[in-house]
GUFI-344823 format. One record per residue (C-alpha): residue in one letter; x, y, z. Coordinates in steps of 0.5 Angstrom, whole numbers, plus 500, padded with zeros to 3 digits. Layout:
REM GUFI-344823
A,X,Y,Z
...
//
This chain:
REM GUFI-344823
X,103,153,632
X,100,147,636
X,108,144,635
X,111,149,638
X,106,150,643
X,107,142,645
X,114,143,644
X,114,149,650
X,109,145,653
X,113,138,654
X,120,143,655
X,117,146,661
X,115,138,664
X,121,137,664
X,123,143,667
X,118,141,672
X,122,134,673
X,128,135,673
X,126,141,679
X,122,136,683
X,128,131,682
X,133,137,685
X,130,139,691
X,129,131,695
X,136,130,694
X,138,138,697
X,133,136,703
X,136,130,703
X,144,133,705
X,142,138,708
X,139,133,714
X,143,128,712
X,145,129,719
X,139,127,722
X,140,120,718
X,146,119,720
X,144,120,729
X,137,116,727
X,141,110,726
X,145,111,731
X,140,111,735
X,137,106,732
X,144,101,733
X,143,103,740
X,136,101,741
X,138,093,738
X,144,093,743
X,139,095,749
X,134,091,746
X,130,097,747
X,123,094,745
X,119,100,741
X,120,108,740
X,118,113,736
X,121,120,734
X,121,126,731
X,124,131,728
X,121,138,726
X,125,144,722
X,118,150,720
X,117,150,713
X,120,143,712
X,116,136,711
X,116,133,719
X,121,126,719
X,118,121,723
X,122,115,725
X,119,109,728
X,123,102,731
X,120,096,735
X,114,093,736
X,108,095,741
X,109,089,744
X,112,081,744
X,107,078,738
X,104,086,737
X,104,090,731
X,111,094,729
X,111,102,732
X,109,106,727
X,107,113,727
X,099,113,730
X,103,108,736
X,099,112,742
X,105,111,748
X,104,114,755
X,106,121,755
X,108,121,763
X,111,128,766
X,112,130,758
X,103,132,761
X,105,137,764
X,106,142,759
X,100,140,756
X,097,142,764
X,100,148,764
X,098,150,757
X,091,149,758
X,091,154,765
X,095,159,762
X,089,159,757
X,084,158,762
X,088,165,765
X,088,169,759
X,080,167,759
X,080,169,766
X,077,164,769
X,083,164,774
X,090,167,775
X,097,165,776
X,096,167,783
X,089,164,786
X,090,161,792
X,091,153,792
X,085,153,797
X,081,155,793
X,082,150,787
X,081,145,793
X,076,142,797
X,079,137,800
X,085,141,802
X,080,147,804
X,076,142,808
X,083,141,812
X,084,149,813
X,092,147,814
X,095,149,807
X,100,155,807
X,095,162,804
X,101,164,799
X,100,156,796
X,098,159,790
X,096,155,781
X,102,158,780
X,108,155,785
X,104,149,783
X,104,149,776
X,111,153,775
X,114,147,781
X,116,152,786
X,111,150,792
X,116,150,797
X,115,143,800
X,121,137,799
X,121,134,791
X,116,129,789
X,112,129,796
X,108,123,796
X,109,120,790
X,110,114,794
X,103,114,795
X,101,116,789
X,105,109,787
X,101,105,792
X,095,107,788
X,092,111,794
X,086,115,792
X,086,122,790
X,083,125,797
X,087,122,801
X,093,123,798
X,091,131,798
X,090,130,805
X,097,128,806
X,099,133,803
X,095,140,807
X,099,138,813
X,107,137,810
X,112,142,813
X,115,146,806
X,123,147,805
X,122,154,804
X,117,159,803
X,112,158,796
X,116,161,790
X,123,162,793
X,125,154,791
X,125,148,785
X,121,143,789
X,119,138,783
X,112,135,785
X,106,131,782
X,101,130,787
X,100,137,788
X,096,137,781
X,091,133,784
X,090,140,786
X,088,142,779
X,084,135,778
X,080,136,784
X,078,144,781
X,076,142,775
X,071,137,779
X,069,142,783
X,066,146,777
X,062,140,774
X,067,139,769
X,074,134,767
X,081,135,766
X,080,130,761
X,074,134,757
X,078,140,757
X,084,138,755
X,080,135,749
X,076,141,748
X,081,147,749
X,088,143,746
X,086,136,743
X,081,137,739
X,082,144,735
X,090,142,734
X,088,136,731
X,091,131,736
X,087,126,733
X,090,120,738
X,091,123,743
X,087,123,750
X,088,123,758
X,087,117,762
X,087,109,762
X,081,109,759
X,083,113,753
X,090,109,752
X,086,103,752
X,081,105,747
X,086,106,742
X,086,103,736
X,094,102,736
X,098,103,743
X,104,101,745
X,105,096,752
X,109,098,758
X,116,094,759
X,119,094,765
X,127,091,766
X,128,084,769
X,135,084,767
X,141,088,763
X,138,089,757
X,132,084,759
X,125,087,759
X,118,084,761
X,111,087,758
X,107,089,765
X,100,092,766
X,098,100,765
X,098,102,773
X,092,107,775
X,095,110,780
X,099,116,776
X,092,117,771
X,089,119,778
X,093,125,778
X,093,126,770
X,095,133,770
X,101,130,773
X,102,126,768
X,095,122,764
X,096,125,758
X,097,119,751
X,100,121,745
X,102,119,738
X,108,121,735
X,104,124,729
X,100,128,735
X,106,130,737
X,108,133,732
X,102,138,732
X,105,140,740
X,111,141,736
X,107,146,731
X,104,149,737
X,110,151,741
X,112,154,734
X,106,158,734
X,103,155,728
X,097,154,731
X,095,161,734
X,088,161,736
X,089,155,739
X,095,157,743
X,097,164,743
X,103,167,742
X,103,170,750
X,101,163,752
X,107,160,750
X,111,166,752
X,108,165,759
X,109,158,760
X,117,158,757
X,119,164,762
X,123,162,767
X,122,162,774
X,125,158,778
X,133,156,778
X,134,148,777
X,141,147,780
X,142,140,779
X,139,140,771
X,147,142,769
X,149,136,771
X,145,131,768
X,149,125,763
X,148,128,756
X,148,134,757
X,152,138,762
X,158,138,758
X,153,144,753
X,148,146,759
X,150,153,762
X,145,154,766
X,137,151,768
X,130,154,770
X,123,151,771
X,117,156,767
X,110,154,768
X,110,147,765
X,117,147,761
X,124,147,763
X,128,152,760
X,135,150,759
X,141,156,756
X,144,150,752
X,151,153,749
X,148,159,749
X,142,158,745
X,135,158,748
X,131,151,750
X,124,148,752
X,124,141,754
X,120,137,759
X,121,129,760
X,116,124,763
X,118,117,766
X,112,113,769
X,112,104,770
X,114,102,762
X,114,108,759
X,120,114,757
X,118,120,753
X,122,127,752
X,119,134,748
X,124,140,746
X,124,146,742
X,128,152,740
X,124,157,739
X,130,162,735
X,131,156,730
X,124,154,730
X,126,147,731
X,122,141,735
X,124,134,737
X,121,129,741
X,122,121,743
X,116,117,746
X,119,110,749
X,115,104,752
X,121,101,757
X,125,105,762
X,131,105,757
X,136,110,759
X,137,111,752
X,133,116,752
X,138,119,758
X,143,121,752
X,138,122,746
X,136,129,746
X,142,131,749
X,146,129,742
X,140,131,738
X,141,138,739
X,149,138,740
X,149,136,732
X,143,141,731
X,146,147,733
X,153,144,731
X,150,144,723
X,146,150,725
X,152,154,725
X,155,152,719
X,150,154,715
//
């Protein structure tokens, strides 16, 4: 009796090994693809001498695969998957997930009015009434692309850039156009001020925190007391890059673009917009902020990915692209030294993101050709 037990026993051991054995080499060829576009990348990361990236590739209900290159800085550690890198505009879908749950909790609406959010701009009384959260977050406020960045550059203090602000003539009424900004967030960063809290702390407690986002943050100082983050690099030259000084002037308006991420966290943002999850971020949320809101003419022609995108509109915090007929959220971020690109596909369950310490335009082109080769493979199977 013993002997058959132990017969049977090691029979099903085996079984158990040899089906062990089987499902890597499966899940090996069926993303044999994203292997084969990871080194590719890769090679094209040495030939421009790109100094460090980190990407991932998440399919629900399989393993996340991370891939990592380069080192942090000259004589710095090699990237790896708890690398913090600067997120840049990549922040704004972090933004507008935080206030479309600030709206689900009623404590604001898409339609308050700008004026009431700030006491600088109530202070000049010139901002238009109808400016409202919404137009700011869905960037349809009316008013020309990227009005006074350059302040924003030349290390301009919050308020005043905000004053500038209240008195600059709109391209069109609030709503009717795509004018993409960043110093209007300073708006949203000025509320949370006003109602004895932070951008930074509710950011923490409302999404950080309880996605498990372990090492991320908002601001320069969250970068830097990181245990591991990864040094801007500017180029001097073609294919020639020197390490510069994290700026301060973008994390005055951190809404904007102050957020600070690792690969691994991203990952879990991924997890996030796949509704994975839900107590954290709901479902109407998501849906809230990837609804489309406002035509973005211009995106169908940007290198990469106008050969496939058909059509293009901005949400709340999210682009959302008709990519050969199929439905995709994306947003990218590019701030002094840093490049960073986050899309998923909501049909497919499927996420990808890369984070980049230059200003390589190999980025340009990388999540274009991620999803080229995704939904071609999605097709044939």
């Amino acid at each position: 009796m013993f002997f058959c037990l132990s017969r049977f026993v090691s029979q099903c051991v085996a079984l158990v090994i040899a089906i062990s054995l089987l499902i890597p080499q499966c899940a090996k060829a069926d993303d044999q693809w994203f292997a084969d576009y990871a080194k590719h990348v890769k090679q094209e990361a040495r030939k421009y001498r790109v100094p460090g990236y980190a990407m991932v590739y998440y399919q629900q209900g399989k393993t996340p695969v991370i891939e990592v290159y380069g080192k942090t800085h000259n004589d710095g550690d090699a990237v790896t998957p708890d690398t913090v890198f600067r997120l840049a505009s990549v922040s704004k879908t972090f933004t507008a997930v935080l206030m479309a749950k600030l709206v689900r909790q009623h404590q604001l609406d898409w339609s308050t009015p700008v004026v009431s959010l700030s006491t600088t701009l109530q202070s000049q009384g010139t901002m238009n009434p109808h400016l409202t959260l919404g137009h700011i977050v869905g960037q349809s406020s009316g008013y020309m692309p990227n009005a006074y960045d350059n302040l924003i550059e030349a290390n301009y203090p919050l308020k005043r850039v905000l004053n500038q602000l209240a008195g600059l003539k709109p391209l069109c009424e609030p709503g009717e156009c795509y004018t993409y900004q960043n110093a209007l967030f300073g708006v949203i960063e000025e509320y949370f001020i006003g109602n004895n809290t932070s951008y930074h702390r509710q950011l923490r407690e409302q999404i950080l925190y309880p996605l498990g986002m372990e090492t991320a943050s908002a601001g320069k100082g969250g970068l830097l007391a990181s245990e591991q983050w990864a040094r801007p690099h500017i180029a001097i030259a073609r294919n020639r890059w020197r390490e510069g000084q994290v700026e301060s002037n973008y994390y005055r308006f951190s809404p904007a673009a102050g957020v600070n991420a690792s690969i691994k966290d991203m990952t879990r943002w991924l997890q996030a917009m796949l509704l994975e999850f839900p107590t954290v971020v709901p479902e109407d949320v998501i849906a809230d902020v990837t609804t489309p809101r406002v035509k973005t003419t211009r995106e169908v022609y940007r290198r990469g990915w106008r050969d496939n995108l058909t059509d293009a509109h901005y949400g709340f915090g999210w682009r959302i692209y008709d990519y050969a007929g199929e439905t995709l959220n994306y947003h990218g971020g590019w701030v002094k030294g840093y490049r960073a690109d986050v899309s998923f596909s909501p049909k497919h369950r499927a996420g990808y993101v890369m984070l980049m310490n230059a200003e390589s335009n190999l980025i340009n082109t990388t999540t274009a050709d991620f999803w080229k080769t995704y939904f071609q493979e999605a097709k044939r199977q």
